[in-house]
C-alpha positions, -999 to 999 in steps of 0.1 A, spaced: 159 460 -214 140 468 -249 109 483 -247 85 485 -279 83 524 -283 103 554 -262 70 564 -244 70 532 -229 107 527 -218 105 566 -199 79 554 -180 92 518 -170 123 534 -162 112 566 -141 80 575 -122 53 594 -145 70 604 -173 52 595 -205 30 624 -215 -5 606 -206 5 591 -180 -14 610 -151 -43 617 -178 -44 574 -178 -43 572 -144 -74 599 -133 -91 576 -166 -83 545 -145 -94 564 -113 -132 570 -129 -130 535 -139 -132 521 -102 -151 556 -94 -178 535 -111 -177 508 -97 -174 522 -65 -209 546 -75 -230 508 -84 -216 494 -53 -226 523 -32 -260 528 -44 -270 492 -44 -259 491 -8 -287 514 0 -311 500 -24 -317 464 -9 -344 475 12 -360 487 -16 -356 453 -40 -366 428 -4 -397 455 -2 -407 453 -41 -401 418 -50 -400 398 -15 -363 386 -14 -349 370 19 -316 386 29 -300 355 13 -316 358 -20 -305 396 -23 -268 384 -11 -271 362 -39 -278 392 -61 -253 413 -46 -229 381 -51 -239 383 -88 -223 418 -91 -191 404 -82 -185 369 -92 -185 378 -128 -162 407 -114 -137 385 -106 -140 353 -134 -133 382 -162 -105 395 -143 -83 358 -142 -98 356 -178 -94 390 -192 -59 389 -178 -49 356 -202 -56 377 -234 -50 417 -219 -15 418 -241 -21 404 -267 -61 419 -272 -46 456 -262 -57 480 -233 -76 499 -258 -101 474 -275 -108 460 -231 -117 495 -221 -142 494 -252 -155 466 -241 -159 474 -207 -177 508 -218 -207 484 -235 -211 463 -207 -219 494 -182 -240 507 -203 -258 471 -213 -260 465 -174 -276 501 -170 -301 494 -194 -314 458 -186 -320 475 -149 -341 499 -167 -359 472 -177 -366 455 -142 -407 467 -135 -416 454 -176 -400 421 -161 -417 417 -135 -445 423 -150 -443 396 -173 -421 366 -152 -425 379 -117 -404 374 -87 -381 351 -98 -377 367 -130 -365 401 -112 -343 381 -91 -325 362 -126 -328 396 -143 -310 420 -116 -286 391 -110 -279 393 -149 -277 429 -149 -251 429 -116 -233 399 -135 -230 424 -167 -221 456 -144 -195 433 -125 -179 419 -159 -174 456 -168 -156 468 -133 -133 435 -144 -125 445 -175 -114 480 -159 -98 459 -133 -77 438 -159 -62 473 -174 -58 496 -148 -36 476 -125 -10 466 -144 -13 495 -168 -4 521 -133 19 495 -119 37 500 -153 37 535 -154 48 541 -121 73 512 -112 92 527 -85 60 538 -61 36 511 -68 20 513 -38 15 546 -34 3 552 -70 -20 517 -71 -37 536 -34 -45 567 -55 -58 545 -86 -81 527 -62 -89 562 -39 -111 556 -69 -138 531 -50 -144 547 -20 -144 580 -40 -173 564 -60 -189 546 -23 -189 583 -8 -211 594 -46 -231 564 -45 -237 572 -11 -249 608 -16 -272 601 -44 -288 569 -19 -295 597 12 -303 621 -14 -329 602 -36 -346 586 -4 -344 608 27 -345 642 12 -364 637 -19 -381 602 -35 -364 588 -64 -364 556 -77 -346 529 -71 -336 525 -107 -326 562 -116 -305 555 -83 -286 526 -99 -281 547 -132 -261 572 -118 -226 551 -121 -231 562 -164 -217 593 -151 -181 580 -146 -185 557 -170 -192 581 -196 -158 602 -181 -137 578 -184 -150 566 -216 -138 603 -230 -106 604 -211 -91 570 -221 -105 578 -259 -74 580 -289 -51 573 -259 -20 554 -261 -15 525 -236 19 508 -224 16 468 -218 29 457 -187 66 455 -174 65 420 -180 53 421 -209 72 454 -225 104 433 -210 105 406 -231 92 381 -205 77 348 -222 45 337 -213 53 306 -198 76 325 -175 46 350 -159 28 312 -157 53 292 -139 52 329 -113 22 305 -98 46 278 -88 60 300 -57 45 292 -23 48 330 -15 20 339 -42 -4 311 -35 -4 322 -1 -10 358 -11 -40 342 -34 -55 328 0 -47 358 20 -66 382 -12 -94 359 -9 -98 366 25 -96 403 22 -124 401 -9 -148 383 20 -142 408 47 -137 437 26 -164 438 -6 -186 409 11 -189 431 43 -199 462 21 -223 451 9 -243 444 37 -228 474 64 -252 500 52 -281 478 62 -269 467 96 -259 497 107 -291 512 99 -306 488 118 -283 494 148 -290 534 148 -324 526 139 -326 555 109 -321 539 74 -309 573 61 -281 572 92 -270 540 79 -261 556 45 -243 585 60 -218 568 83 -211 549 53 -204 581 28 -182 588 59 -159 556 63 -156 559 27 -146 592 31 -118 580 55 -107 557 26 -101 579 3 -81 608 22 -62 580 36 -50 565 6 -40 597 -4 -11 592 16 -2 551 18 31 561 1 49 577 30 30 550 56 47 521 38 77 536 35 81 538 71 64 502 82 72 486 48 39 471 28 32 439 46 36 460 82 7 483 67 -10 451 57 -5 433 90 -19 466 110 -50 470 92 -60 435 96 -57 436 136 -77 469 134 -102 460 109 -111 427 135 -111 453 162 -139 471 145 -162 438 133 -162 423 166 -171 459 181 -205 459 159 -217 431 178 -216 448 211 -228 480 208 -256 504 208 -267 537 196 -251 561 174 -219 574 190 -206 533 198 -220 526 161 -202 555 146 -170 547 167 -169 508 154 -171 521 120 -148 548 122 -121 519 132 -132 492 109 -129 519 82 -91 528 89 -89 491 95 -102 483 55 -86 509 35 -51 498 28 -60 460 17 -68 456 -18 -43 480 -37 -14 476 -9 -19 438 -18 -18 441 -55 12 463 -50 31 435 -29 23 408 -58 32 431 -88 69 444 -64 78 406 -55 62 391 -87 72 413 -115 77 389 -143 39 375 -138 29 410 -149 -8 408 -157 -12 376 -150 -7 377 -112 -25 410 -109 -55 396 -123 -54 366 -105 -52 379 -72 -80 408 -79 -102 374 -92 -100 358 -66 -105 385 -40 -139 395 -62 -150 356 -64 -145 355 -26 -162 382 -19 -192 373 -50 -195 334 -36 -187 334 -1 -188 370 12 -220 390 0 -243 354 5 -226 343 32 -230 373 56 -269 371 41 -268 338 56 -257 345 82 -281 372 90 -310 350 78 -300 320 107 -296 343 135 -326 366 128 -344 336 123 -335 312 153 -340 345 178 -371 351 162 -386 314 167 -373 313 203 -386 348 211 -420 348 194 -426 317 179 -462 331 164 -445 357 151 -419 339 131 -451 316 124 -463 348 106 -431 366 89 -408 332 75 -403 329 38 -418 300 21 -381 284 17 -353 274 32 -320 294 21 -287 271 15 -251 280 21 -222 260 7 -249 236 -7 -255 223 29 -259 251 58 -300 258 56 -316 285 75 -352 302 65 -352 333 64 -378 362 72 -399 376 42 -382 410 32 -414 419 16 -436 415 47 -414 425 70 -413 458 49 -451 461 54 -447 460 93 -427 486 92 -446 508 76 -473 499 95 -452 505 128 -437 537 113 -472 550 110 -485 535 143 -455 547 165 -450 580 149 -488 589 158 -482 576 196 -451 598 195 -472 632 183 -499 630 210 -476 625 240 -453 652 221 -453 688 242 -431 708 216 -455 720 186 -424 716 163 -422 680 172 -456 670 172 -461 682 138 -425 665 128 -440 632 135 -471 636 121 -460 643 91 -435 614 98 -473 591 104 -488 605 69 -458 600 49 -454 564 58 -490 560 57 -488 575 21 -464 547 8 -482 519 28 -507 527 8 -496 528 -24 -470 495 -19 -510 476 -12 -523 492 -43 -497 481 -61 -494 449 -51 -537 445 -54 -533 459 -86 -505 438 -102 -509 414 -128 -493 386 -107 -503 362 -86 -478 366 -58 -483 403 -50 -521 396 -49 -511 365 -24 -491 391 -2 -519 420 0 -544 393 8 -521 383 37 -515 423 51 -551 422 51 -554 389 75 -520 395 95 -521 434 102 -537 433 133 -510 422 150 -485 446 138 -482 463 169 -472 430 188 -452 417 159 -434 449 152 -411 449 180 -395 412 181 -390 413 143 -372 443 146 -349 429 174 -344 401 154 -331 415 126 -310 439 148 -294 408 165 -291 387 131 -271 416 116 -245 421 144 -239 386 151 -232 388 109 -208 412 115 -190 400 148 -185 364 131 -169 379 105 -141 396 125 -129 362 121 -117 369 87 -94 393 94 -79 380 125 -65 351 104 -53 377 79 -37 392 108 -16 359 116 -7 354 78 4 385 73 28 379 101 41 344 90 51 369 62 70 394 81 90 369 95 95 347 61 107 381 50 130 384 78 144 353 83 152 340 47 158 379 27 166 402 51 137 418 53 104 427 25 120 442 -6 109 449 -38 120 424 -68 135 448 -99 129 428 -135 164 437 -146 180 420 -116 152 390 -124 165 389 -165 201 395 -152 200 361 -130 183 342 -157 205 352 -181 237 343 -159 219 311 -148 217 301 -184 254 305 -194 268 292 -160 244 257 -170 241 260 -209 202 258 -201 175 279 -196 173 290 -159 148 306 -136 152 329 -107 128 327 -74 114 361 -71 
């Protein structure tokens, strides 16, 4: 094997031996650190965007959707050109488009200003789109640039590189509780925060020298990592990554929320997420020694069964300690898929290099930006929706959006008006909190919710204001409605909020599906494994360009080895 410069040819032939190489892969750790910071925070923020701009739950899984589509098309794109363009120029790139992203959020109260609703919703789902085609760029380098660097322990070394994301979910999640149950911040300086790790990463990868991938440095051609794709083995890996970017990412960005809901305490929601992220990122900490002992599809096939365990529990339960117990399992569940995966495709598809990285992270990301994030806001939408009607008919009469969501282009549902629904709550914050400090006998209590009453009374307050005060014709519309509809709060208050409860879970117990089926796939695996080679083991590119090469003298043609 030749190898364009010695730096590269120590580290394709040993574990971590060029003298950047951990530096590059703590700079590739902050890279997914923020993304994992944007992600986090805008979990926490939706509330916040249905409140301000009147979004249904499908709209703002649209949104959500938007910050990872683009994710995943610059990915499969970005990893056509990554050796050829150089590491160096992407990760320049990629530092532009955070900070573009950043910016145009900045921008989100002068648009709305000036186009209204749906010019917040194009602009956030721009901004997301911009934020998302930075966290591909990262995305494009990072993987194959560790998987080269550290060719003997992929697995174990691509876990660590992506302990990065929940590292930056457990941030994200911090600065969410911090910024709106200890202290009020906006939403926007929120969503900034991820320019933190953006600007570390941006000074640790500076004047750095980066290795292309093994392919690449091994002299593979480029229709060779192409005609990778013809293997029946990586397609179904393609499907099976797909899956995981539904139940993984798309389930993320909606578990905050629900669980919220469930516990009834927005800022509890937030914390047990900070703490399955926490679980995520001590546990991949130590995926190297796991895998060793059940080998990588074994992890695989594990957290698949236990990650359907913990969906379907969400749809059962109640209270904290069940809520905190299904996330505790779902969370173990989660936290081996996406790097374990890339590890299995770059160890039994070395000569794709790049190519098949990229591929399977964009498709996971456009799973979980198409069909994940809107389709589990879809799903919410239907069921809060159709127990709503059923339940209180007047009700639902009072709080549906003007519109009917689709799904696929042919699954319709209306959804309930974020925006109103966030002015009965306040309204029922206020009214319940006062009930609650008259019957209270405990001084300390009584004064705890009446503080609880003035504070939500406060931003009632200022939310009509704002809305009487605006310059556009829909916030007028929806004061003008408070006005007619507030009276019933108190009976409305109640079935709107079971409702949404039941939509959420029934969100989250349908998509225990997802991983059940990954469960079975991961098994047909196993067995293939078994059956036709013994048993899952790593493909070595020399063996690979040693079988060519013999294939081609024993035919006087050019050959090609199934990896």
């Amino acid at each position: 094997m030749s190898y364009a410069d010695p730096k590269t040819a120590a580290a394709l032939t040993g574990n971590a031996t060029v003298p950047n190489a951990q530096r590059l892969l703590w700079a590739g750790f902050f890279c997914i650190f923020a993304a994992g910071v944007g992600f986090g925070v805008r979990g926490a923020i939706l509330v916040d965007w249905g409140r301000a701009f009147a979004f249904t739950q499908a709209e703002l899984g649209e949104i959500t959707g938007g910050g990872l589509v683009g994710f995943g098309i610059i990915i499969i794109l970005g990893s056509l050109i990554a050796d050829k363009v150089g590491y160096g120029t992407l990760m320049i790139l990629a530092f532009i488009m955070h900070v573009l992203s950043a910016i145009l959020q900045m921008c989100t109260p002068l648009v709305f200003d000036a186009f209204g609703r749906d010019g917040v919703y194009w602009s956030l789902y721009i901004a997301m789109f911009m934020f998302s085609i930075a966290n591909g760029i990262c995305e494009v380098v990072v993987n194959p640039l560790v998987a080269a660097l550290f060719p003997k322990e992929k697995t174990h070394y691509l876990n660590i590189l992506h302990a990065g994301w929940p590292g930056g979910l457990i941030a994200g999640g911090v600065v969410a509780y911090v910024c709106n149950d200890v202290v009020k911040v906006h939403w926007i300086i929120q969503m900034s925060m991820f320019l933190v790790p953006v600007a570390i990463y941006g000074v640790m990868m500076a004047g750095q020298h980066f290795p292309r991938s093994e392919a690449s440095q091994a002299g593979v051609s480029y229709a060779t990592m192409l005609a990778e794709f013809a293997a029946p083995v990586l397609l179904l890996l393609l499907v099976i990554h797909a899956l995981v970017g539904y139940v993984e990412l798309g389930t993320d960005s909606w578990i905050t929320k629900i669980t919220g809901s469930i516990m009834e305490n927005r800022g509890a929601g937030v914390l047990l997420f900070i703490y399955t992220s926490g679980l995520m990122f001590a546990l991949r900490f130590f995926a190297g020694p796991i895998e060793h002992a059940i080998s990588p599809l074994g992890l695989l096939f594990s957290c698949a069964v236990i990650a359907a365990i913990g969906l379907t529990m969400f749809g059962h339960i109640e209270g904290v300690v069940m809520c905190v117990l299904a996330a505790t399992v779902y969370g173990v569940g989660k936290t081996f898929f996406w790097p374990t995966m890339l590890a299995v495709v770059s160890e039994r598809f070395p000569k794709g290099g790049a190519l098949t990285l990229g591929a399977v992270g964009g498709v996971g990301m456009l799973s979980a930006g198409l069909l994940g994030g809107p389709g589990i806001g879809f799903q919410q939408d239907y069921y809060a929706s159709k127990q709503l009607k059923e339940k209180a008919p007047a009700t639902y009469q009072r709080y549906a959006a003007e519109k009917e969501n689709t799904f696929l282009g042919f699954f319709e549902a209306k959804g309930l008006d974020s925006a109103k629904v966030g002015l009965l709550v306040l309204e029922d914050k206020v009214l319940t909190n006062r009930k609650e400090a008259v019957k209270a006998a405990d001084s300390t209590v009584k004064k705890a919710k009446e503080t609880a009453a003035t504070d939500a009374e406060k931003e009632l307050t200022l939310t009509l204001r704002q809305l009487r005060e605006s310059t556009r014709k829909e916030p007028k519309e929806l004061a003008a409605w408070w006005e007619d509809n507030k009276q019933y709060a108190a009976d409305d208050a109640n079935p709107v909020e079971k409702a949404t409860l039941f939509g959420g879970q029934m969100a989250l117990q349908l998509t225990a599906i997802v991983p059940a089926i990954m469960a079975v796939l991961y098994l047909v695996l196993i067995l293939y494994f078994r059956v036709f080679h013994g048993g899952y083991k790593p493909v070595v590119i020399d063996e690979v360009k040693s079988m060519d090469a013999a294939m081609e003298k024993a035919l006087g043609a050019p050959g090609s080895a199934e990896a």
